[in-house]
Short mmCIF file of the C-alpha atoms (twelve columns), coordinates in Angstrom:
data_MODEL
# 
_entry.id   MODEL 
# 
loop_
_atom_site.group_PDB 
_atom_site.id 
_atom_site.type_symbol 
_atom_site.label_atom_id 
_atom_site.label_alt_id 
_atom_site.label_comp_id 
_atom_site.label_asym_id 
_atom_site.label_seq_id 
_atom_site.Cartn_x 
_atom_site.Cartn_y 
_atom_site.Cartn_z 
_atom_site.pdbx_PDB_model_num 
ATOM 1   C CA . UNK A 1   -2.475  -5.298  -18.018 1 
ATOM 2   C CA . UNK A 2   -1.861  -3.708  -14.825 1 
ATOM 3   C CA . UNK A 3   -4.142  -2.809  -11.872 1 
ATOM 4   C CA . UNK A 4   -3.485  -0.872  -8.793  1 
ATOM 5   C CA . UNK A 5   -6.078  -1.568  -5.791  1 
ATOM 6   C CA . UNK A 6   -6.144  1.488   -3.707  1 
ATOM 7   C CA . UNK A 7   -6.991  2.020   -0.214  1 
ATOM 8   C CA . UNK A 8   -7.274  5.296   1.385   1 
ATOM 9   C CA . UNK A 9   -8.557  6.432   4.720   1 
ATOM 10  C CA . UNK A 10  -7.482  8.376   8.064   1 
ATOM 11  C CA . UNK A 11  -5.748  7.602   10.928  1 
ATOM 12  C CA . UNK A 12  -4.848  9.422   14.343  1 
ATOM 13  C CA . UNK A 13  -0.983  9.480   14.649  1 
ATOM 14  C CA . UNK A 14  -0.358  7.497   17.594  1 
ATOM 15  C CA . UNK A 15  -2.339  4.702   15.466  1 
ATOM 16  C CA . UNK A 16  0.117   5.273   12.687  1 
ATOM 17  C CA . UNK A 17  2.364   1.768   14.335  1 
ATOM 18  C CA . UNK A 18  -0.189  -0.454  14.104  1 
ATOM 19  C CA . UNK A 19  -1.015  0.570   10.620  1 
ATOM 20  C CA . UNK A 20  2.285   0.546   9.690   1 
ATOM 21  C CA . UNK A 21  2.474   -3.106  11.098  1 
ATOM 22  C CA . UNK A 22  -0.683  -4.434  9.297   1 
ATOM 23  C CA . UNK A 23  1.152   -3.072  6.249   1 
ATOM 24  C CA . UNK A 24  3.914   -4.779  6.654   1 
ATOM 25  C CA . UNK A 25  2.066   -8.340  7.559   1 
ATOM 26  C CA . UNK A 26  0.318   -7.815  4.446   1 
ATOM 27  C CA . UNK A 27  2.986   -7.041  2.520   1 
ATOM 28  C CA . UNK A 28  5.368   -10.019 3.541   1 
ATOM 29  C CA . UNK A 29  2.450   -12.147 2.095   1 
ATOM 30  C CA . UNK A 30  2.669   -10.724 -1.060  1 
ATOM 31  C CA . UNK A 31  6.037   -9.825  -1.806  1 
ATOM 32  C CA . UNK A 32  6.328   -13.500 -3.281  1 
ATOM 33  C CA . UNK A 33  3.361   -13.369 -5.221  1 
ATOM 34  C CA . UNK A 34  4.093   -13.683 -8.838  1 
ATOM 35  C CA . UNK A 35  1.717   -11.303 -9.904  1 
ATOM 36  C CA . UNK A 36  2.735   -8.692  -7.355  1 
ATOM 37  C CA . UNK A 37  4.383   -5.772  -9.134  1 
ATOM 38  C CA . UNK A 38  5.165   -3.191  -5.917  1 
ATOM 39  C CA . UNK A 39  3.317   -1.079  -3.504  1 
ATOM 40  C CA . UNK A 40  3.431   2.485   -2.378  1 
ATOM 41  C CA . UNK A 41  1.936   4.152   0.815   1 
ATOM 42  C CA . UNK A 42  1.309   7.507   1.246   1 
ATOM 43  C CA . UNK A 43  0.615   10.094  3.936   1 
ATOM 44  C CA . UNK A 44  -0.400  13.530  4.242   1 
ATOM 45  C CA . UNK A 45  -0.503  15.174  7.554   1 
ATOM 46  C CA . UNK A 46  -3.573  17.289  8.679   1 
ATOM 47  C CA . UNK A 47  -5.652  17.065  11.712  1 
ATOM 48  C CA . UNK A 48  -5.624  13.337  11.212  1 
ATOM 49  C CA . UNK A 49  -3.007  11.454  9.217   1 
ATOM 50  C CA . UNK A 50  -4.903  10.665  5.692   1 
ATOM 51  C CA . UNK A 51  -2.825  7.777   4.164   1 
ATOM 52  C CA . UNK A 52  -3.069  5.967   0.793   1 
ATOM 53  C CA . UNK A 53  -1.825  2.830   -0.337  1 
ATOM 54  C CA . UNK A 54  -1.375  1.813   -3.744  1 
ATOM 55  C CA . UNK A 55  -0.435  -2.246  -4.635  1 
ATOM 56  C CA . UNK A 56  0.331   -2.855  -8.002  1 
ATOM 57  C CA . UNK A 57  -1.055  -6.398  -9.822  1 
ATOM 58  C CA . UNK A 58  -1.025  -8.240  -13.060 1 
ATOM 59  C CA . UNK A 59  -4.285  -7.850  -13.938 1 
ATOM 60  C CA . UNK A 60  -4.761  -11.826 -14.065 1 
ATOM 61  C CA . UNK A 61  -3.712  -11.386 -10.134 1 
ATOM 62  C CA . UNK A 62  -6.198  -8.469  -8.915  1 
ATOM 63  C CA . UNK A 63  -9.384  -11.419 -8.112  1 
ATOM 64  C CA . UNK A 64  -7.271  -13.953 -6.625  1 
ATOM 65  C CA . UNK A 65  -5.740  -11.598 -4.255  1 
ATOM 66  C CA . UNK A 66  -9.191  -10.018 -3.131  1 
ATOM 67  C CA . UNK A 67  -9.809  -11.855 -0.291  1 
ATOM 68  C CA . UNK A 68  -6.395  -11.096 1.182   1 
ATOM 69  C CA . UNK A 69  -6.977  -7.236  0.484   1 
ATOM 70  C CA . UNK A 70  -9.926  -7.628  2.027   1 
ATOM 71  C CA . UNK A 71  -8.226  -9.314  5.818   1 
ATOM 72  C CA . UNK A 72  -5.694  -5.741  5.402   1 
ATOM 73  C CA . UNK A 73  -8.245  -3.674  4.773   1 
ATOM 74  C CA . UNK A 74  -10.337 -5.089  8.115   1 
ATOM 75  C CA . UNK A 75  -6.547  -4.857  10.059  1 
ATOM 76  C CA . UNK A 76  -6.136  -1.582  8.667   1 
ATOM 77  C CA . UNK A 77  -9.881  -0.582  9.541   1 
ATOM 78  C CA . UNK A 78  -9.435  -2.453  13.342  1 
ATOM 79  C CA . UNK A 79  -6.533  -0.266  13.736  1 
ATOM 80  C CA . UNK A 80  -7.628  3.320   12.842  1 
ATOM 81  C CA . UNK A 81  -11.329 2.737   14.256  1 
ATOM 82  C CA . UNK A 82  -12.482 4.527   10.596  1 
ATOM 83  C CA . UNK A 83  -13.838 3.048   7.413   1 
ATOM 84  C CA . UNK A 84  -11.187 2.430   4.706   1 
ATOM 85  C CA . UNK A 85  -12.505 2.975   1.062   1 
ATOM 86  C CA . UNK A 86  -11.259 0.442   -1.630  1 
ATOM 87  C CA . UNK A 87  -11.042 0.783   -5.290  1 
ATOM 88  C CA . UNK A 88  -9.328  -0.921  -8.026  1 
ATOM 89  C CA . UNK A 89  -8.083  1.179   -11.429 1 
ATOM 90  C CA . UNK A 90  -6.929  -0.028  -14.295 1 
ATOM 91  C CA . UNK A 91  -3.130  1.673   -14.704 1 
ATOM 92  C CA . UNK A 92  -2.843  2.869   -18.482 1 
ATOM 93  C CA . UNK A 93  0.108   4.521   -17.760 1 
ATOM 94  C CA . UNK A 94  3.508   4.294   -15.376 1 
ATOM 95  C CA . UNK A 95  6.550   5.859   -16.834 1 
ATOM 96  C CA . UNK A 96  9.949   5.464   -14.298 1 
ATOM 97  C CA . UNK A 97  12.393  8.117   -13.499 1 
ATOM 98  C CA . UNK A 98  15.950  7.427   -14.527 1 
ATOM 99  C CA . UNK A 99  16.481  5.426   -11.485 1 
ATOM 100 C CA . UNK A 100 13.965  3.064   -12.592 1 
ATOM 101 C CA . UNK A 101 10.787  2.229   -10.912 1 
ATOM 102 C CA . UNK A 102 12.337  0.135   -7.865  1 
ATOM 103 C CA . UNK A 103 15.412  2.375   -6.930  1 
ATOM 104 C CA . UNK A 104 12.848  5.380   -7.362  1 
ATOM 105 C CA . UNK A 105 9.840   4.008   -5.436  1 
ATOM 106 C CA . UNK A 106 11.987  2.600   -2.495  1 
ATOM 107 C CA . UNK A 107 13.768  5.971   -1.908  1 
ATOM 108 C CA . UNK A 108 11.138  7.771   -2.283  1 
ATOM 109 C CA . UNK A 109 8.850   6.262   0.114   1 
ATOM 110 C CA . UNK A 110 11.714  5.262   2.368   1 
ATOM 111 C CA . UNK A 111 11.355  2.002   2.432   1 
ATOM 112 C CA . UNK A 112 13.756  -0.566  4.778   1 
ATOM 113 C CA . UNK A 113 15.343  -3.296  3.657   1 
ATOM 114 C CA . UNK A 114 12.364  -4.350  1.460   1 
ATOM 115 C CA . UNK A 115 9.577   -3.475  4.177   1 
ATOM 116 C CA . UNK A 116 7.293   -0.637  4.939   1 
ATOM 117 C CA . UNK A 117 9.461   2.272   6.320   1 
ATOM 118 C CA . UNK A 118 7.919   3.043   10.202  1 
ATOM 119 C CA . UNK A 119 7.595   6.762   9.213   1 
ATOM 120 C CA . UNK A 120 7.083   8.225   5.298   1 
ATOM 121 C CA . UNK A 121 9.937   11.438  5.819   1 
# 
């Protein structure tokens, strides 16, 4: 089984850096995780940036992972001076495109060299 822990919440755009750094701190600590099965990070512009990230885990992986979701959701929450809502979902579905999940997520979210890309285009 697969879960996805998702965190969503808003952000002024001159706050986006240090978001986008937090992301990436937590991110190098969990690329190596065996459980770890990817992460996307999503933004829609508006009067405030609202942005939504989405880490994928074995579901054996979600509980002993919590308490380092919790530290990025606090770095995340520092940052953006606004709460940050967390929820985990079970995923009973992911079908990739023909590039396959990696080569689709990573161009698609415009990711560098493996890390969080400084602006979503």
């Amino acid at each position: 089984m697969v879960y996805a822990r998702v965190l969503t919440f808003h952000v002024e755009a001159d706050h986006m850096p240090t978001v986008i750094e937090a992301l990436q701190g937590a991110l190098d600590r969990w690329r190596d995780h065996s459980g770890f099965r990817g992460l996307l990070c999503l933004e829609h512009d508006g009067l405030r940036e609202e942005v939504m990230i989405i880490a994928l885990w074995d579901a054996s992986c979600l509980a002993e992972t919590a308490r380092q979701a919790e530290e990025a959701r606090e770095l995340i929450a520092d940052a953006t001076d606004a709460g940050v809502a967390s929820r985990a979902y079970e995923v009973l579905g992911f079908v990739p495109g023909v590039a396959g999940a990696a080569g689709s997520a990573g161009a698609a979210a415009g990711a560098t060299a493996g890390g969080v890309a400084s602006r979503v285009a």
